[in-house]
C-alpha positions in Angstrom: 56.3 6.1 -166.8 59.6 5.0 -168.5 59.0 0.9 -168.7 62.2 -1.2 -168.6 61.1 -4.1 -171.4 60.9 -4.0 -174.4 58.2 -2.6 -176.9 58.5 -5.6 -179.1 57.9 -7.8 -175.9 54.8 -5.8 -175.1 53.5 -6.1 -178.5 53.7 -2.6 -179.5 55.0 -1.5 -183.5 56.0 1.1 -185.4 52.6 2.2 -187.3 52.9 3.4 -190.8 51.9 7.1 -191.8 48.8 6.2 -194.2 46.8 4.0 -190.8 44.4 6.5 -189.0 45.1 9.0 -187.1 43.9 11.4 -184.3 45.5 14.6 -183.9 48.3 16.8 -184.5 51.7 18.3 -182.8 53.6 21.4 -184.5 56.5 23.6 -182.8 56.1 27.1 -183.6 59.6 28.6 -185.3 61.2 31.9 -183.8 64.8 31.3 -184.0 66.2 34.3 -185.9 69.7 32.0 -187.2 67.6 29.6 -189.0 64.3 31.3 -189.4 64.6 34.9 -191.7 63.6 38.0 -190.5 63.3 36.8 -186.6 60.8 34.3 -188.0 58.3 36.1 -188.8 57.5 34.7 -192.3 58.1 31.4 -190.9 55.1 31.7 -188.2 53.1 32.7 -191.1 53.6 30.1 -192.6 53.0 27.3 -190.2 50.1 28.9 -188.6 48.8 28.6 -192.7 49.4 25.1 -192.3 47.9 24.2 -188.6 45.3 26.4 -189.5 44.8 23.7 -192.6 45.5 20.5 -190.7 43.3 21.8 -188.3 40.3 21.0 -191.0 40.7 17.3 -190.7 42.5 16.5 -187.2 42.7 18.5 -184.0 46.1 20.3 -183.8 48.6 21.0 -180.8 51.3 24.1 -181.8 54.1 23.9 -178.6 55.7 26.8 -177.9 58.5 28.8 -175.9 57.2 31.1 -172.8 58.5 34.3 -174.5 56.3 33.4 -178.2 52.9 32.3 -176.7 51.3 35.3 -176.5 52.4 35.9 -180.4 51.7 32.8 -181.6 48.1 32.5 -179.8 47.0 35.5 -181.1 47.6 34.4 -184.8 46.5 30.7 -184.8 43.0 30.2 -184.9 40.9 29.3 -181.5 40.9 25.3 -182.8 44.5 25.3 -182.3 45.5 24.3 -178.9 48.8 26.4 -177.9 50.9 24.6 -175.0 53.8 26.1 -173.6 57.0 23.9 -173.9 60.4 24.5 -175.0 62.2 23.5 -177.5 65.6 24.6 -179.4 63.3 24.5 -183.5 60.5 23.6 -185.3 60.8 19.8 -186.7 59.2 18.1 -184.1 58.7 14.9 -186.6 62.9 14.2 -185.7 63.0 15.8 -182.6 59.8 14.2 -181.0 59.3 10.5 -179.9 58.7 7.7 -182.0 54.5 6.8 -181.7 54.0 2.7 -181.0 50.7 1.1 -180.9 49.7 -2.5 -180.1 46.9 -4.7 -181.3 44.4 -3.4 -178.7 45.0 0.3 -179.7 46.7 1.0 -177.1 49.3 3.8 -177.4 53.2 4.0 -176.1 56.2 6.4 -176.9 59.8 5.1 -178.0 62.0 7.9 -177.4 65.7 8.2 -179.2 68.2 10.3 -178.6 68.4 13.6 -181.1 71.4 15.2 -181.2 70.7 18.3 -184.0 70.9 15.7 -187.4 75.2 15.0 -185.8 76.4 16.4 -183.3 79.4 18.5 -182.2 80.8 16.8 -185.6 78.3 17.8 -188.1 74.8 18.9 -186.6 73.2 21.9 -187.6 72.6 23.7 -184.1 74.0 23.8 -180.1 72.5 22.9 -177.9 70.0 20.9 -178.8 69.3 19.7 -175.0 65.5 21.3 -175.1 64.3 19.3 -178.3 65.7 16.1 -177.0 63.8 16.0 -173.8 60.7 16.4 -176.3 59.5 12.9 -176.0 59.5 12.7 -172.0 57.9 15.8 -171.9 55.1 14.7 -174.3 54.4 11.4 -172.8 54.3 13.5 -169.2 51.4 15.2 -170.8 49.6 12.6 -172.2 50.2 10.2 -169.5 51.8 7.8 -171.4 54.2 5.0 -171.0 57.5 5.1 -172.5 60.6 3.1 -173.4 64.0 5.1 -174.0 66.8 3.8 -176.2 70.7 5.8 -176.3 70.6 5.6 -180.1 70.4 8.6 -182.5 67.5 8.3 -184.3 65.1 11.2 -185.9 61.0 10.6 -187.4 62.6 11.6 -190.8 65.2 9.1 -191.1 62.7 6.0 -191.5 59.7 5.2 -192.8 57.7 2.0 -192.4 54.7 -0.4 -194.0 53.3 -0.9 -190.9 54.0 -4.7 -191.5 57.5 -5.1 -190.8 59.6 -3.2 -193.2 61.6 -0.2 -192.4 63.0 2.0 -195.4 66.1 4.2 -194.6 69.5 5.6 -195.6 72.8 4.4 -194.6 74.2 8.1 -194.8 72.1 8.9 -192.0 71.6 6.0 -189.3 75.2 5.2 -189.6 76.5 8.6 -189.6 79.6 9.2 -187.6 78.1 12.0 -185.9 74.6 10.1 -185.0 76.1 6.6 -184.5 79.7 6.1 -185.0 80.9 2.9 -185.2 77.4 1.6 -185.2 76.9 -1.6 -188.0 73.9 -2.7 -189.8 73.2 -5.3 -187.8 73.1 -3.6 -184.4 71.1 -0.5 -185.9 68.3 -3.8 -187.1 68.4 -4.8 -183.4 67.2 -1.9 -182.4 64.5 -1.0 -184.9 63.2 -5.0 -184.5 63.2 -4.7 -180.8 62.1 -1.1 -180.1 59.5 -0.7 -184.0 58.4 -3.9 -184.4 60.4 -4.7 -187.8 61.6 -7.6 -189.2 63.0 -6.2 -192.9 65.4 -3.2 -192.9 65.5 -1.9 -196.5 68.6 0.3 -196.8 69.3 3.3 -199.6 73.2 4.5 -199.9 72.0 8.3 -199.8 69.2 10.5 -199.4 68.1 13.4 -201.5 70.6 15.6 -202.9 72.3 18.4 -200.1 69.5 17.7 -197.3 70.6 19.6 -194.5 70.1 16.3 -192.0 72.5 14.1 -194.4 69.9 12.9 -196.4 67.0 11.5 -194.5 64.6 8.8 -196.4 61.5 11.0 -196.1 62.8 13.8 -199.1 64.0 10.0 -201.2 60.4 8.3 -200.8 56.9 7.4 -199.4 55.1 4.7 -198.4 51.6 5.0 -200.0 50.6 1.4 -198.7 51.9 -1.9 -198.0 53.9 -2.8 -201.5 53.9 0.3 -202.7 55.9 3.2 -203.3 57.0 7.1 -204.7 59.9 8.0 -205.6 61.7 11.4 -205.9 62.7 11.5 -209.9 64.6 13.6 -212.7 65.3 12.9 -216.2 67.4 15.3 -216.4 71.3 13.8 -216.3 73.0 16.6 -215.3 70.9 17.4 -211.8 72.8 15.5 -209.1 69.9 13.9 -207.9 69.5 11.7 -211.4 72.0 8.9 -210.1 70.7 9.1 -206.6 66.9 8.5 -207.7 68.2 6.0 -209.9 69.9 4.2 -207.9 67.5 4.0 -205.5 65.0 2.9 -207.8 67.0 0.0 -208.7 67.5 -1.3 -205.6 64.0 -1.2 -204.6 63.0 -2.8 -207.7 65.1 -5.7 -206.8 64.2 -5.5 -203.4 61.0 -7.1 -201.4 59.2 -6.5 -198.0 59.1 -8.3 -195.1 55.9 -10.1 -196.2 58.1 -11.2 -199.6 56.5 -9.2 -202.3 57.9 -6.7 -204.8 57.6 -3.4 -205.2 55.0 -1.2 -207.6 57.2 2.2 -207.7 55.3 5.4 -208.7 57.9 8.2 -210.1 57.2 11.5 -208.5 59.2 14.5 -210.8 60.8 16.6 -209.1 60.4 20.5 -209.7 62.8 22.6 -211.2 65.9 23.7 -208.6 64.9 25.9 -206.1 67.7 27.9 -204.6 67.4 30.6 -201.9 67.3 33.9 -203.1 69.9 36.8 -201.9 67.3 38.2 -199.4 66.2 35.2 -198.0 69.7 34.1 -197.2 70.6 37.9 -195.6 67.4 37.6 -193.7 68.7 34.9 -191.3 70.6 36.1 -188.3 74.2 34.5 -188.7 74.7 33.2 -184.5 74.5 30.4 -182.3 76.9 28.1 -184.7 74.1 27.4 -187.1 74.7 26.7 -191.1 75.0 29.2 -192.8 72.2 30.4 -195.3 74.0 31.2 -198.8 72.8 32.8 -201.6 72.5 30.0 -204.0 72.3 27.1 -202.0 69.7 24.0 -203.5 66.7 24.2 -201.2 65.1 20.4 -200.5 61.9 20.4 -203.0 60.1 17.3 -203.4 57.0 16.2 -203.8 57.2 12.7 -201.3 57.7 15.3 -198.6 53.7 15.6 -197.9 52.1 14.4 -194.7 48.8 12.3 -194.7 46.1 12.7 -192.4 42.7 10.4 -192.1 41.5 12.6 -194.3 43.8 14.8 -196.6 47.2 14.3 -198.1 48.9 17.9 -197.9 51.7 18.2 -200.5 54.2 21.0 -201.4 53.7 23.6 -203.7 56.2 25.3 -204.9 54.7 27.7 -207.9 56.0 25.4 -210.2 53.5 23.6 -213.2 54.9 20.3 -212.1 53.0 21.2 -208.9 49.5 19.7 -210.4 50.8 16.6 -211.9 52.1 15.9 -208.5 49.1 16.2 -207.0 46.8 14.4 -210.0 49.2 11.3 -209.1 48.2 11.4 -205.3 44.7 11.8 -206.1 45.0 8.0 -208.0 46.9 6.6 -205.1 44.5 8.2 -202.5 40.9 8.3 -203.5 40.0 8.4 -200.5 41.5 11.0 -199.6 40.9 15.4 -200.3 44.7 16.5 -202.1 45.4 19.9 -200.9 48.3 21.8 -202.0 50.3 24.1 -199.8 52.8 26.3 -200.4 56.1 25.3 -198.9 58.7 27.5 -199.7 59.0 29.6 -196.2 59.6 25.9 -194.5 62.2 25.1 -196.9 64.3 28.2 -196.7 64.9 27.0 -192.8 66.3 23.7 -193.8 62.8 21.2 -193.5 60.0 20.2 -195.6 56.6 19.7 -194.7 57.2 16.1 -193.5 59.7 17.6 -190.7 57.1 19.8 -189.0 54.3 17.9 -188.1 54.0 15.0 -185.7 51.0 13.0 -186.0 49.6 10.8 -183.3 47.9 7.3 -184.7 44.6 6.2 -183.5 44.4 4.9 -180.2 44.1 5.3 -176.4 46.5 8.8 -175.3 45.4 9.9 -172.4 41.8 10.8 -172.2 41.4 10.2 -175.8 40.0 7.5 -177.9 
């Protein structure tokens, strides 16, 4: 039922990414002018993952009528496949916003998505099918929901669970997302709707993102006060000043509970671009950007998702790969590291982050 209050009203938050969680949602890719090769290495390659998230939480792929024959017959029987469409695969921008309360109780704030800008400067049309994502979910689950008119995507924030929000200016006050939109109003909204009382804003995102440089490719919350970072050495790679600057600010900066901020540097890898048969692999229709030869692909490490039990970060053949995930191990010991190869995800513009939906522990539906 869509409610009419408030979520802040009722008590409900924004929960961060490293509190518990219960299960899993993933769209299965198929579109052939964003996906190579009619998607096919794509479905590969999340049904690798699910199959691998599956390990630690149950896992829900959702999926268009004419793919669910194809993509039940390659996922594995512990992956529940539900029909319901969708225009692509990153169901963390393109699905609604997970809010809990003190009591565990679960509710959906639902945003409106509008392809990462627009008719100005998104990356698909129409994108009608992936914004009614959240009503259809909370339909299925039963569950209460509030509904706000601003643009707003999973990937463009990130929070501490305890009142701070991290995101980009780039992004939230985009002209295609939210023209004309100020700092202020865009803090009204994430104060009444996620529960925060501390917006902490970076001037960019990572380097050529495809979404206009979302917070989730910049950094990661690993816990309340603490931090990683995307980070280069090397001067002339156009990320250096971005990182840089970033760190910086959050070095000056503190969280809504007052305290500063322990930053861990993640490297980067070296530049991956796409190769000359990726980019001739991908169908050139529908309006979509264009895949070039050449182009930087989105490779960072802070673009892993984290379960209950596992952190899954990207791999990307490259020997920085294990000093990535030695540095997680420290920050969760509690947790298994498992490395996964993310390549195939980033040739169709998203990172592991972008694909997966997690739902935090509480009451959704029948489950506890």
């Amino acid at each position: 039922m869509k409610l009419t209050s408030l979520p802040t009203e009722d008590g409900f938050r924004l929960p961060a990414e490293f509190e518990s969680q219960q299960a899993g949602y993933m769209i299965w890719p198929q579109r052939p002018d964003n996906w190579r090769d009619g998607g096919k290495p794509a479905q590969h390659a999340f049904t690798k993952l699910a199959t691998l998230l599956a390990k630690y939480q149950p896992m829900t792929m959702l999926v268009n009528e004419n793919q669910f024959g194809n993509a039940r017959g390659l996922l594995p029987d512990n992956v529940r496949v539900v029909e319901m469409s969708s225009n692509d695969a990153f169901i963390k921008d393109t699905g609604p916003f997970y809010i809990v309360n003190d009591s565990g109780e679960i509710r959906y704030a639902d945003f409106n998505f509008n392809a990462w800008g627009g008719l100005l400067d998104g990356l698909y049309f129409p994108w009608d099918k992936d914004n009614e994502l959240g009503v259809k979910l909370a339909n299925l689950n039963r569950l209460d929901f509030y509904q706000n008119g601003m643009t707003l995507e999973g990937c463009s924030v990130l929070t501490d669970g305890e009142g701070t929000l991290f995101t980009t200016e780039e992004v939230i006050l985009s002209e295609g997302r939210n023209k004309g939109m100020t700092k202020q109003q865009a803090e009204a909204i994430f104060q009444q709707y996620l529960g925060i009382t501390k917006t902490i804003w970076l001037p960019e995102g990572f380097f050529m993102d495809e979404t206009g440089g979302d917070i989730d490719n910049v950094i990661n919350v690993v816990k309340p006060g603490e931090l990683v970072l995307s980070w280069t050495d090397n001067k002339y790679d156009p990320q250096y000043r971005i990182s840089h600057e970033a760190f910086e600010l959050l070095k000056q900066a503190t969280d809504a509970q007052g305290r500063h901020f322990k930053i861990h540097k993640l490297q980067l890898p070296s530049t991956l671009t796409l190769s000359a048969k990726e980019a001739q692999g991908v169908d050139p229709i529908n309006g979509m950007l264009p895949r070039i030869e050449g182009q930087r692909l989105t490779a960072t490490y802070v673009n892993y998702i984290t379960t209950d039990k596992a952190v899954i970060v990207p791999a990307f053949g490259d020997p920085q790969d294990s000093s990535a995930c030695q540095l997680l191990h420290e920050l969760y010991p509690d947790r298994t590291i498992e490395s996964f190869s993310v390549r195939e995800i980033l040739t169709g513009g998203g990172g592991l982050h972008t694909v997966v939906l997690n739902v935090p522990r509480g009451e959704v539906g029948g489950m506890k």
